[in-house]
C-alpha positions in Angstrom: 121.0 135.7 122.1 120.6 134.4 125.8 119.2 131.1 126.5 116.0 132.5 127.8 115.8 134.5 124.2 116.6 130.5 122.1 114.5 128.6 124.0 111.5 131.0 123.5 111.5 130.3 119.8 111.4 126.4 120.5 107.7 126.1 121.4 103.9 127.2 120.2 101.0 127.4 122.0 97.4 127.3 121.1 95.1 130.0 120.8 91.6 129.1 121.9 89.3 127.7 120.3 87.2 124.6 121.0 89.3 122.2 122.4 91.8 125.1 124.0 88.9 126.7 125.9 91.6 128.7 128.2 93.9 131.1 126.8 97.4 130.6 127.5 99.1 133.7 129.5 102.1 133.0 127.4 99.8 134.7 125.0 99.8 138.2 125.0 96.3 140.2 125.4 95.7 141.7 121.7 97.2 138.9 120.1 94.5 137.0 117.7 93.7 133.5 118.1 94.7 130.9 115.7 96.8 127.6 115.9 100.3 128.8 117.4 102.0 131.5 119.1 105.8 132.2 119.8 107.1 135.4 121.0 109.4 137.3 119.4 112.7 139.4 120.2 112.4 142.8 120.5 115.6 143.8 121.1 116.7 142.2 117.9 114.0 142.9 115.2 112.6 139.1 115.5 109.0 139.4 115.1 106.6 136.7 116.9 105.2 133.9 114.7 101.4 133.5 114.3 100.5 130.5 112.8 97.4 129.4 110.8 95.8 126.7 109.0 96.6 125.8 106.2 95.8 125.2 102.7 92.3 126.3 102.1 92.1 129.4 103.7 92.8 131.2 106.8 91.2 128.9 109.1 89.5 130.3 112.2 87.0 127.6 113.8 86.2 128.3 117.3 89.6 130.9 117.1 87.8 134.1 116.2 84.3 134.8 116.1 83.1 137.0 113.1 86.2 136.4 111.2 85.3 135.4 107.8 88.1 134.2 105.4 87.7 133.5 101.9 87.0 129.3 101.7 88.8 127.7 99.1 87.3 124.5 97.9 89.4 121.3 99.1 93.2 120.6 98.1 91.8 117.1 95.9 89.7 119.7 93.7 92.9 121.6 93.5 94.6 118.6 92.4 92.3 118.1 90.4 92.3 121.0 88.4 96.2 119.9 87.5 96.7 123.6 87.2 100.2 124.7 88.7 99.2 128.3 87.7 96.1 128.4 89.6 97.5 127.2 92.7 100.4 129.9 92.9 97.5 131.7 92.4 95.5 130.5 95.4 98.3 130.3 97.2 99.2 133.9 97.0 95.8 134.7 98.6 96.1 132.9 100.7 99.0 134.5 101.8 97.8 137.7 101.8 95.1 137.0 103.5 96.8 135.7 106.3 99.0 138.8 106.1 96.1 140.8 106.5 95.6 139.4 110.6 99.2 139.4 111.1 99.9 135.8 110.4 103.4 135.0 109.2 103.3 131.7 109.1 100.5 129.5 107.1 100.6 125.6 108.1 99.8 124.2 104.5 101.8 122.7 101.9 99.5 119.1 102.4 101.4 116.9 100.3 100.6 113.3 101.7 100.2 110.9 99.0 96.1 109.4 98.7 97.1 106.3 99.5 93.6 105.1 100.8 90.7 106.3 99.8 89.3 106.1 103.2 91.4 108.2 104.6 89.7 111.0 106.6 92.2 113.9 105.5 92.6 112.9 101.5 90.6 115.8 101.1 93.3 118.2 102.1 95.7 116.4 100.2 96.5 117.3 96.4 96.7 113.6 94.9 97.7 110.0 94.9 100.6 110.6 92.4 104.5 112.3 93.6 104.6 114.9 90.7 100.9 116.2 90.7 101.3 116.8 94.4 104.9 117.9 94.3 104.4 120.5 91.5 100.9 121.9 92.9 101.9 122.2 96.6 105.2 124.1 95.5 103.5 126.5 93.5 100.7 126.9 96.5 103.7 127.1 98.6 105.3 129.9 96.5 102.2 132.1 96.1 102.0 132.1 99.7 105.8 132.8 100.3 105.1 135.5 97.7 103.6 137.7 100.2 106.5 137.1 102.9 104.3 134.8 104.9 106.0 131.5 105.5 104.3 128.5 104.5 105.1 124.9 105.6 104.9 121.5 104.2 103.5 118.7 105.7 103.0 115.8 107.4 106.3 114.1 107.0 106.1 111.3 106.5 102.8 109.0 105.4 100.7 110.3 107.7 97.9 108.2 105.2 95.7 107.2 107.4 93.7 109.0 110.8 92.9 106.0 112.5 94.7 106.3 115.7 96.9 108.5 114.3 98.9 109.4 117.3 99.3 105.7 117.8 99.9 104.3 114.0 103.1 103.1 113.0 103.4 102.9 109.4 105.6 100.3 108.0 106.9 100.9 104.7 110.2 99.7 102.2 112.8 102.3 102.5 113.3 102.0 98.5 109.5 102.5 97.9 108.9 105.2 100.5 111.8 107.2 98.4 110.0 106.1 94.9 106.7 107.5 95.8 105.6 109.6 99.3 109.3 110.8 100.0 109.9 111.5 95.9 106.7 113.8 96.4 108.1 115.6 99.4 111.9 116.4 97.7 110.3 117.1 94.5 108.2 119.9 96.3 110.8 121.3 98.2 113.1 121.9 95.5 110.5 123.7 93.6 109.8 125.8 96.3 111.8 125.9 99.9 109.0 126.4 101.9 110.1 127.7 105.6 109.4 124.7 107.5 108.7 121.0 107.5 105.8 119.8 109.5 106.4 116.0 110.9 103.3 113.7 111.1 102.0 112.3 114.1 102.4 108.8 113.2 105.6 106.7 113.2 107.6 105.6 110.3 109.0 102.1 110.3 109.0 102.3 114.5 109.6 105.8 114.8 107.4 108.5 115.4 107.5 111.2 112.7 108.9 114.1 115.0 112.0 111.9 116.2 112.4 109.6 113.0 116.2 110.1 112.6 116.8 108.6 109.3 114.1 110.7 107.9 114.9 114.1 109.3 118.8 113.2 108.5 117.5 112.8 104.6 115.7 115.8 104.8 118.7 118.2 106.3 121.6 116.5 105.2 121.3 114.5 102.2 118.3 117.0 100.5 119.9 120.2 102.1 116.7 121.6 103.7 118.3 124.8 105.5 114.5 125.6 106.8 113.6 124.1 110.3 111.4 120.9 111.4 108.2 121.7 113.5 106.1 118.9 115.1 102.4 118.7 114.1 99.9 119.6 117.0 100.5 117.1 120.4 103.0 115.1 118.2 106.2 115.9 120.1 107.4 112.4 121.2 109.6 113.4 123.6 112.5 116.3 124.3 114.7 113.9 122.7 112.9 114.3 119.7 115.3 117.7 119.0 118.7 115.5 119.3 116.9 113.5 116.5 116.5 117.2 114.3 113.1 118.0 115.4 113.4 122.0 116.2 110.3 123.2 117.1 107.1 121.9 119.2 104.1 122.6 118.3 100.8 123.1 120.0 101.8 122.5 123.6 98.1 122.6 125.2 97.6 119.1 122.7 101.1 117.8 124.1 99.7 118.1 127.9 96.5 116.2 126.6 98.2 113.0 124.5 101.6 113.1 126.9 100.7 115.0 130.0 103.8 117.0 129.5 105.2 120.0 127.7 108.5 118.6 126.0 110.7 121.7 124.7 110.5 123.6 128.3 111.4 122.7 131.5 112.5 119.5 129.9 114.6 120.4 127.6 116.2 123.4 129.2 117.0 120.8 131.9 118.5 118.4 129.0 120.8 121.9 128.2 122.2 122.6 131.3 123.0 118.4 132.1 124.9 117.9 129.0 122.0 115.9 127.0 121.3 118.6 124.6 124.5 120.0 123.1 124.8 123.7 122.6 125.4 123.4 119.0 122.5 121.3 118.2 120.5 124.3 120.3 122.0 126.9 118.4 120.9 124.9 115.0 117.9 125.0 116.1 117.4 128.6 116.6 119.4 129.6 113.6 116.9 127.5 111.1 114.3 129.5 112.5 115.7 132.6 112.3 116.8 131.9 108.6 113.5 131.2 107.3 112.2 134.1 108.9 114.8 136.8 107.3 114.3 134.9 104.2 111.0 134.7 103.7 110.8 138.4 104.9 108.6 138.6 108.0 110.6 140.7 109.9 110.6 143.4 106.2 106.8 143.6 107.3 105.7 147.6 106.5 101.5 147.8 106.5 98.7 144.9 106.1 97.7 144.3 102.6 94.7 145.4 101.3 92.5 142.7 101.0 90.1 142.4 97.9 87.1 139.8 98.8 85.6 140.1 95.1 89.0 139.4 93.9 89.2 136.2 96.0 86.0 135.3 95.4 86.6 135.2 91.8 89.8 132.5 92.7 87.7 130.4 94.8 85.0 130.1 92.3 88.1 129.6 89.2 89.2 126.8 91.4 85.2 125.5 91.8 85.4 125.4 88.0 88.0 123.9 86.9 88.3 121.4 89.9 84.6 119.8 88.8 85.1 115.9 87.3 82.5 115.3 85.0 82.9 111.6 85.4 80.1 109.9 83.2 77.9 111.9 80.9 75.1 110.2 77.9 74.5 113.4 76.7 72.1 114.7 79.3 74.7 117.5 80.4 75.0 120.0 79.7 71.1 121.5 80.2 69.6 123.6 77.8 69.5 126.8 79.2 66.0 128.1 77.8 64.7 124.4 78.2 61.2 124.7 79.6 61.6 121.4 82.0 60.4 120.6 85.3 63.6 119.8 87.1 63.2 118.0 90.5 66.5 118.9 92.5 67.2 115.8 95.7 68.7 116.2 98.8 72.6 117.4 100.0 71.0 120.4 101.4 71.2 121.6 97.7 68.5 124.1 99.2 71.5 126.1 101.8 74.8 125.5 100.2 77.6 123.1 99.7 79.6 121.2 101.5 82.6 121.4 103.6 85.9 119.0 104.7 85.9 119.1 108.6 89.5 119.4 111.2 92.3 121.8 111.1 91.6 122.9 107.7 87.7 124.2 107.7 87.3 127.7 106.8 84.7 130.1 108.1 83.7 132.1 104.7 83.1 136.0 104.9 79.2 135.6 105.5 79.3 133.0 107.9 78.2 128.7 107.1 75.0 128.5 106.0 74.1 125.8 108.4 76.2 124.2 110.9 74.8 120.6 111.6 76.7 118.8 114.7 78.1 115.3 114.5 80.6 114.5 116.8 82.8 111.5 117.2 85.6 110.1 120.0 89.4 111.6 120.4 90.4 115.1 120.2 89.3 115.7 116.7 85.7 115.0 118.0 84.3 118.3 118.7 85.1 119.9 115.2 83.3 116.9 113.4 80.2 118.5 112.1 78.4 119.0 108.5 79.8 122.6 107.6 77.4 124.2 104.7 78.9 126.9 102.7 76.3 129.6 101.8 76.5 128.9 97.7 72.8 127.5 97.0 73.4 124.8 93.6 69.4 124.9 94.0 69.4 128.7 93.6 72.2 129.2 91.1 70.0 126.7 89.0 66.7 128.4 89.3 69.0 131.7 87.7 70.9 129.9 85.2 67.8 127.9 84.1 64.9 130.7 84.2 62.7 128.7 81.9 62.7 125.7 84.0 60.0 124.7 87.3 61.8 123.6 90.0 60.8 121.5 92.8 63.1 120.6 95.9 63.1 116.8 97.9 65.5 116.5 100.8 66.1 113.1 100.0 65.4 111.8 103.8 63.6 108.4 102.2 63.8 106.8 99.1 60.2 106.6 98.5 59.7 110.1 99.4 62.3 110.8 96.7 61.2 108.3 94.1 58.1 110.1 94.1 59.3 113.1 93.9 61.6 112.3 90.9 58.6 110.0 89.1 56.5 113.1 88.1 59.6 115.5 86.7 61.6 115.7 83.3 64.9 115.6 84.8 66.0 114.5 88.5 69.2 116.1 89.8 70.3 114.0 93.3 73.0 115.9 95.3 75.1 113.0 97.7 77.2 114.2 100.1 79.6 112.9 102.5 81.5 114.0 105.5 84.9 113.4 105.6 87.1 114.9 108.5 90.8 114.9 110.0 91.0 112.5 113.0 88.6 109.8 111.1 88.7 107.1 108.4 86.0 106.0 106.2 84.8 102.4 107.9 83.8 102.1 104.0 83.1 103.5 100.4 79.3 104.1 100.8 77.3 107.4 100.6 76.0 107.7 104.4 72.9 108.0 105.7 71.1 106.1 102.9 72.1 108.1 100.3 72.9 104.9 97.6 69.2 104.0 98.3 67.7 107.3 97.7 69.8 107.7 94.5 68.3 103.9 93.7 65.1 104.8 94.2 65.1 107.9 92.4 66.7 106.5 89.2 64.4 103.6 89.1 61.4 106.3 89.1 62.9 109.0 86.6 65.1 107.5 84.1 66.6 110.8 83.6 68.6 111.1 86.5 71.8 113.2 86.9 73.9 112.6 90.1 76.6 115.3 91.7 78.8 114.4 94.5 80.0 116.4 97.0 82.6 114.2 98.8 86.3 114.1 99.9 87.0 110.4 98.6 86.3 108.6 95.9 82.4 106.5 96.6 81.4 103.9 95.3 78.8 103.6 93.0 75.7 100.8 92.6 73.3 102.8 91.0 76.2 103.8 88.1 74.8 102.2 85.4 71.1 103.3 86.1 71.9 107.2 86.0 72.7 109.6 83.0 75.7 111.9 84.0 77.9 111.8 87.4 79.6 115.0 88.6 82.0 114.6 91.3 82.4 118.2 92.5 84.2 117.4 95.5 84.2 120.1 98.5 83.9 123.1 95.9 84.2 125.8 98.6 82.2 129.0 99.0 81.2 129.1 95.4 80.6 126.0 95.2 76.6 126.3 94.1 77.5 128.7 91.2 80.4 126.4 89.5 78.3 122.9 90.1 74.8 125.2 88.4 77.3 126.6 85.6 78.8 123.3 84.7 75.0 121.6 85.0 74.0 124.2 82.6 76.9 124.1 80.4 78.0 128.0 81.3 81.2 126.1 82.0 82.7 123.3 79.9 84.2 120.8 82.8 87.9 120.2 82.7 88.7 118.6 86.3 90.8 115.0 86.0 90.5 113.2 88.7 93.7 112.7 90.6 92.8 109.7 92.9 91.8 106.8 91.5 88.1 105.6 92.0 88.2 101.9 92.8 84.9 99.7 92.4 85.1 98.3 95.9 87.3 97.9 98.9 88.5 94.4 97.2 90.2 96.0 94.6 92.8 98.5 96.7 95.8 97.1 98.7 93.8 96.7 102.4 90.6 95.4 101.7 89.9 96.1 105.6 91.6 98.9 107.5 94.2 97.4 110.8 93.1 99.6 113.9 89.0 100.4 112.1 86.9 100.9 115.1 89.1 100.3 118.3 88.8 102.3 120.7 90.8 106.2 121.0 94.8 105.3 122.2 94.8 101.8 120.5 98.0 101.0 118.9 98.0 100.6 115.2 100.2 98.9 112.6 99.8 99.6 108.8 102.0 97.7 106.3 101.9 99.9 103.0 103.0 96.5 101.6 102.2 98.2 97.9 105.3 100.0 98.4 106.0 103.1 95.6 102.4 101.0 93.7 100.3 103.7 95.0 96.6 104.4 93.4 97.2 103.9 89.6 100.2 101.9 90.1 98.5 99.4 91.9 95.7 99.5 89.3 98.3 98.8 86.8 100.4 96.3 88.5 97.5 93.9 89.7 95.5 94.5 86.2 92.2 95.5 87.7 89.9 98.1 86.2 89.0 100.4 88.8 85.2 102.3 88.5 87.6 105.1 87.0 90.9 105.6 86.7 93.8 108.8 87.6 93.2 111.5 85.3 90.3 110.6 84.1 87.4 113.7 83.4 85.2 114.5 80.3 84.0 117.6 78.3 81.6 118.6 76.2 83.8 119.3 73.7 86.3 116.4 72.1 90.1 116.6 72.0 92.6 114.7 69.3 96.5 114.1 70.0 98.9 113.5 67.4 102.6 113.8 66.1 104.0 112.4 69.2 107.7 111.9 69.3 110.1 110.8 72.3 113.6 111.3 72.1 115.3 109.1 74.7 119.3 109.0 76.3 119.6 111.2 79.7 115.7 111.6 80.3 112.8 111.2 78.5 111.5 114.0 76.5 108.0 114.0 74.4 106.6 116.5 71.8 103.1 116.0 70.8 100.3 117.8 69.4 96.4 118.6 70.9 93.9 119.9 68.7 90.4 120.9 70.1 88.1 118.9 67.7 84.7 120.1 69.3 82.4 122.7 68.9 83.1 124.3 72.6 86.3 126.2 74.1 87.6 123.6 76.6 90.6 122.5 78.5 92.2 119.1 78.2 94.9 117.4 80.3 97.1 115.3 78.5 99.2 113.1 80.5 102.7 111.1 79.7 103.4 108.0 81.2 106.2 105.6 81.7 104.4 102.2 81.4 107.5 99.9 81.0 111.4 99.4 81.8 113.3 97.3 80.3 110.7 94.7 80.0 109.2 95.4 83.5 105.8 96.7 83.8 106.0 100.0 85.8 103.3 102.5 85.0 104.7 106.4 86.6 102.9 109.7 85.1 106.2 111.4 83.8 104.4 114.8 82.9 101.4 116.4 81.8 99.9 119.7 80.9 96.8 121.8 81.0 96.1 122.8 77.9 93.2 125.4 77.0 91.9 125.2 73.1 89.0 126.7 71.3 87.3 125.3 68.8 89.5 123.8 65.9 92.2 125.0 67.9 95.6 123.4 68.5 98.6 123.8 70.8 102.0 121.7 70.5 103.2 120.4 74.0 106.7 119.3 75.3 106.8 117.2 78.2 110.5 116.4 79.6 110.5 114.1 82.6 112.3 114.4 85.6 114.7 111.2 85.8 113.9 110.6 89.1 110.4 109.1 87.8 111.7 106.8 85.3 114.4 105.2 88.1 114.3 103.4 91.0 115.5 103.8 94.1 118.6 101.8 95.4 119.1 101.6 98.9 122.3 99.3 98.8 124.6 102.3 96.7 121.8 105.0 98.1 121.1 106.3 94.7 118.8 106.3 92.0 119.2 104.3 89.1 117.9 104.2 85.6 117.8 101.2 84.2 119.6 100.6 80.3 117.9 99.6 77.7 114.6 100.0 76.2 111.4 102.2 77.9 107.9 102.6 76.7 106.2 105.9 77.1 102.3 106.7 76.9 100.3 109.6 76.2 96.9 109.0 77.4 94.3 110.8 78.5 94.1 109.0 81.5 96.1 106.5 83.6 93.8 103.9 81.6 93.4 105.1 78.4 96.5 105.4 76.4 96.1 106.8 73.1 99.4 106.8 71.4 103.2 105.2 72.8 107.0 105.0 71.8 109.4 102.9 73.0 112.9 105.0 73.6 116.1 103.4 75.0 117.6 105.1 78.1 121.0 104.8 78.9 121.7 103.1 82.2 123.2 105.4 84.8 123.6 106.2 88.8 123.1 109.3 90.0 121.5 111.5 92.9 121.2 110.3 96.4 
């Protein structure tokens, strides 16, 4: 190849949408817009890459007018599903949807650990726990790789938090960033080998992400990664970022914006051809490319796919389904369907549609939003802030599945507008959403624009009140104890009305466990107050994730608070029994136990093994766990062998993990706080891995 040919495959650029108003001539008329173009080379069968966002669906934004995608509902009702199945599922349409507009490359593979639940972007995100993210982004990853369309995993590493993101440095333990953010990321990549690694924009420990040595060394050394490192968007922190491993920059239009410079061009060829960048480490960087290509197959490319929109519908609606967290639940749900009630639905623009996550990752569905409402905020991310409405009506889905019932819709702009609303009907159902987008944090966990109020109101006027959230954190909740059922349905996607209706209406027996933890206020989670909240775009930012590998339910566990409701928590309407555990202990742990459907309704259940102590230190680590799908009277027996990695730690002084000997207890609970049966095993004490 001539130097002309390597650099070439070095660098992206932007397709425009709203913040790239201009296209780029580097882009070649015909060529469809999304997030990143690099040329190919003819001469020797290298295809050009076309990248897209990301995880839940092909993403299109201000990119390409009348281009409808199917819209998936958020990556934390993914994870929340704890269904590896369905997300090689999802992922492989993904893939060939993307396929289907000539994309070759999907930026997905989120698999940031929720460690705040303020963060703007947990939505996108799978979980707060390393093996629930690690074993659902692989399998997303491996649908989509399916289709011989590369998909990537990102942001490398703790990019937690969206507060000045580009700014943030992100101080962390080395021994507890391996044990818990880091252990997600080598889990995943093992089970998968996506193409390429995206970096985050923040720094690590003084470092920005896209130049952070020590963490790109682990990555292609000590873990073996043979794929190559791209930056995220603008987060190139200089050309001497690539001596570091970086191989690719991403986005270069955002780079002019945040550094007034393009980095892997004129800079870096100059680096070349002075000596700073040494051939070898050029021709590395080419060569990872290259290898992911040929090995994912997008140079084997023959015709589009043909693309099947019911189909996908179907696995956008499965996802819906199962992703749904019935959280509290007195026996009001689920709703008789030929019950003759007057049902008095409130607010969340139940009347248009559902809900939608906002950045990078929003998804244009086939039919268009329903409503677009404008928001707005400062930085970059500003313009793509806005209340997105996907056309699936829980109002209308309600009037079909309930036929027998009067309904009456409130928009739920005042609480005594509301209240008197609910005070005449049999049943009020109050829909709360929130907005939660990349390039923002929560300031707190409160339903906006007076939402806890209305829901106060109403509850005090209609004592049978049902409450479904549509939000991408966890909220808190005032009015818990003075409403009958709680649905968190999370950003269900573009058939989001139907599942929410069919759960309502017991059509579908909810199985979703929630896979962030739900704390009962601010004072309960590791930074009661945010460093960096509220200062102005381009303020430097420290974060010290002084809770270490004690992430979400760890914390929970190691402090001994009770949060509003705990990891892996979800109910049915049908019951489910375990029994017959045994643990056999020695290398690893492994656990046989048995789960018998006990209720009158086919359901799903989602037992969960946990390590809860070592050698007489409290650590609590989810080990394993299974989806398990029972009719009635049914059973199923389940074994559950752990990956040693989760019952070690991490020691940075021989730069191994290490298990410690001697006795461990293991749970089997049906949520991180609700254990219903445990053995104590002994382990024996070894060194091993790196």
């Amino acid at each position: 190849m001539t130097d002309d040919e390597r650099f070439s495959l070095l660098v992206s650029v932007m397709g425009t949408n709203d913040v790239v108003t201009v296209r780029d001539e580097r882009i070649p008329e015909g060529t469809p817009m999304s997030a990143g173009y690099v040329p190919g080379v003819a001469r020797l069968g290298v295809p050009a890459q076309l990248m897209s966002d990301a995880s839940l669906g092909v993403t299109n934004p201000g990119y390409r007018p009348g281009d409808g995608a199917t819209a998936l509902p958020a990556g934390i009702a993914l994870g929340a599903t704890f269904d590896p199945v369905l997300a090689r599922t999802s992922g492989g349409m993904l893939g060939r949807e993307a396929r289907s507009r000539g994309f070759n490359i999907q930026l997905a593979g989120g698999v940031n650990l929720q460690r705040d639940p303020r963060n703007g972007r947990n939505f996108e995100y799978l979980s707060e726990d390393p093996l629930l993210s690690a074993v659902l982004c692989a399998e997303s990853i491996n649908g989509i790789q399916d289709e011989s369309v590369i998909s990537t995993i990102k942001h490398y590493s703790l990019n937690c938090n969206e507060t000045n993101r580009h700014w943030l440095d992100a101080i962390i333990d080395p021994a507890a960033h391996r044990e818990s953010d880091l252990l997600a990321f080598e889990l995943a990549l093992e089970l998968s080998q996506p193409g390429a690694v995206m970096t985050g924009y923040n720094k690590i420990n003084g470092e920005y992400a896209g130049g952070n040595r020590a963490l790109i060394d682990l990555l292609k050394r000590t873990w073996g990664f043979r794929g190559w490192v791209m930056s995220d968007w603008g987060g190139t922190p200089g050309w001497e970022a690539a001596l570091a491993g970086l191989d690719q920059e991403s986005g270069l239009q955002l780079d002019l914006m945040m550094w007034q410079t393009e980095w892997f061009t004129d800079r870096l060829r100059a680096a070349h051809r002075d000596g700073g960048l040494p051939a070898e480490r050029l021709s590395d960087m080419v060569r990872r490319i290259l290898r992911s290509m040929f090995a994912v197959g997008v140079d084997r490319w023959a015709s589009a796919p043909e693309i099947d929109l019911a189909a996908h519908h179907e696995i956008a609606l499965k996802t819906a389904r199962q992703g749904i967290v019935l959280l509290q639940n007195d026996g009001t749900l689920p709703l008789a369907p030929d019950a003759a009630l007057t049902i008095v639905v409130i607010g969340g623009h139940a009347q248009l549609g559902v809900a939608s996550g906002c950045g990078s990752s929003a998804v244009v569905p086939p039919d268009g939003y329903a409503e677009v409402i404008r928001i707005g905020g400062p930085g970059v991310m500003g313009v793509g802030r806005n209340l997105y409405l996907h056309p699936s009506s829980p109002l209308a889905e309600l009037r079909r599945l309930l036929p027998n019932a009067h309904f009456e819709y409130d928009p739920g702009m005042s609480p005594a507008e509301s209240a008197l609303a609910a005070a005449h009907a049999d049943l009020a159902i109050v829909f709360a959403i929130k907005v939660d987008s990349e390039g923002f944090d929560d300031p707190d966990l409160a339903l906006p624009w007076g939402q806890d109020a209305v829901i106060e109101a109403v509850a005090a006027a209609n004592p049978n009140t049902v409450v479904v959230l549509e939000t991408g954190n966890p909220v808190v909740m005032p009015w818990k104890d003075r409403v009958r059922a709680i649905v968190e349905a999370w950003y269900p996607g573009q058939a989001g009305g139907q599942a929410i209706a069919e759960v309502l209406a017991g059509v579908v027996n909810p199985s979703g466990r929630l896979p962030i933890s739900f704390p009962a206020d601010l004072s309960q989670t590791p930074r009661p107050e945010l460093p960096g909240l509220g200062t102005p775009w381009g303020t430097a930012v420290t974060i010290d994730y002084a809770e270490g590998a004690e992430v979400g339910y760890r914390w929970f566990a190691k402090t001994g608070e009770k949060p509003l409701f705990a990891f892996g928590h979800g109910l049915s309407y049908t019951s489910f029994a375990y029994d017959e555990l045994r643990v056999e202990g020695g290398e690893t742990v492994t656990a046989t136990f048995t789960v018998t459907n006990i209720g009158e309704r086919a359901g799903a259940d989602v037992p969960q093994l946990y390590l809860t102590d070592a050698v007489g230190t409290r650590r609590q680590r989810l080990i394993g766990f299974q989806r398990v799908e029972l009719g009635p009277g049914e059973s199923q027996t389940v074994t559950v062998t752990a990956d040693p990695r989760l019952l070690a730690t991490y020691d940075t002084a021989v730069g191994a993990w290490r298990i410690a000997d001697g006795p461990h207890r293991v749970a089997l609970a049906k949520a991180a706080d609700g254990v219903e049966a445990a053995r104590v095993v002994n382990l024996a004490g070894r060194t091993f891995g790196r």
